[in-house]
DOBA-375299 format. One record per residue (C-alpha): x, y, z; residue in one letter. Coordinates in steps of 0.001 Angstrom, whole numbers, plus 500000, padded with zeros to 6 digits. Example, Ala and Ser with C-alpha at 12.3 -4.5 7.8 and 13.67 -1.06 7.14 Angstrom:
512300495500507800A
513670498940507140S
This chain:
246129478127745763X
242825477084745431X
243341474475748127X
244579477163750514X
241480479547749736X
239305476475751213X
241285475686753928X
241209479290755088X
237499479447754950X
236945476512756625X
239325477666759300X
237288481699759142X
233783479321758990X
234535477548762463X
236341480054764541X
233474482421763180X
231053479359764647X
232482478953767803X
232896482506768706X
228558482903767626X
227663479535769687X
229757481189772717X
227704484523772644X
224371482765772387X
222049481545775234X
221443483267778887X
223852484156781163X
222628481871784372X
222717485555786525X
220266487077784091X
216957486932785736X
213904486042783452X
210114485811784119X
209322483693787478X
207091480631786425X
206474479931790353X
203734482372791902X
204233485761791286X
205831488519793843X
203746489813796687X
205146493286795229X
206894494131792003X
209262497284791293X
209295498601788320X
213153500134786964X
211607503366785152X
215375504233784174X
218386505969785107X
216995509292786805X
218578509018790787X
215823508617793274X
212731508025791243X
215013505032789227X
212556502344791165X
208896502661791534X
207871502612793694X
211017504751795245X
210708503668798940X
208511500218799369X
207724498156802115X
207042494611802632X
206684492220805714X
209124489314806291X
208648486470804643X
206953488155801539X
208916488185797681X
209581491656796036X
210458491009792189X
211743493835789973X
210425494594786710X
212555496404783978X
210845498297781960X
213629500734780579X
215597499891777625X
218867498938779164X
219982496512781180X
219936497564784791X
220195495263788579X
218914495494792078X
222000495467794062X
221455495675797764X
224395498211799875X
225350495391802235X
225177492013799794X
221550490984801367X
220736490237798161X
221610491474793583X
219545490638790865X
222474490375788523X
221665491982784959X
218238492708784745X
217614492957780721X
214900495451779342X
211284493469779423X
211964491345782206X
210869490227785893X
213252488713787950X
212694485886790221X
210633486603793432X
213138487538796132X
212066486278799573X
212665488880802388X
213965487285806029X
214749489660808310X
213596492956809313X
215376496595808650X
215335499242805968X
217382497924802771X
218894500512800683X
220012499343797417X
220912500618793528X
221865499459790291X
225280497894790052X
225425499324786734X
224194502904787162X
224623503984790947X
222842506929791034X
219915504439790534X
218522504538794189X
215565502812796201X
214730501784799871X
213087498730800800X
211582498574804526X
210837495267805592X
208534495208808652X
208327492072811429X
């Protein structure tokens, strides 16, 4: 019996193990704190509260300049733009993500994956 009693905590010990090591590190779509130059502009996610979710609300930026986006609430939340030009992924509470180079021209409406009614407009100008 005593035998079994170590062979079963052994077995608990390692499945316990392997299922901690698995939830540990970064997922690679988390964004974390650019060490390259910092974002010609930063939004700040103020939290889940429709329109005034970003802040600035309604930015604008020329082509060819980054916007980053800073989460300052205490959930996760993402920058997900309506037609796929570009999504954060997760963006976890206390962090920046990776400067986001803007191409082409047009008015970019995008939310949070997570929490729709999370709104903003980006307006990128020539």
């Amino acid at each position: 019996m005593n035998r079994f009693l170590r062979t079963g905590a052994t077995s608990f010990a390692l499945v316990l193990g392997a299922l901690l090591a698995g939830s540990c590190g970064s997922s690679s779509s988390t964004p974390t704190a650019p060490s390259g130059p910092p974002a010609d502009m930063t939004i700040t996610v103020i939290g889940q509260n429709g329109a005034m979710s970003f802040n600035p609300p309604s930015a604008t930026v020329t082509v060819g300049q980054t916007v980053a986006w800073s989460n300052s609430d205490s959930i996760t939340h993402t920058s997900t733009q309506n037609n796929d030009v570009w999504d954060t992924g997760g963006i976890a509470p206390g962090t920046t993500t990776a400067p986001v180079k803007m191409t082409n021209a047009g008015t970019f409406q995008y939310h949070c994956s997570i929490h729709p009614t999370m709104v903003g407009v980006l307006t990128v100008n020539p």
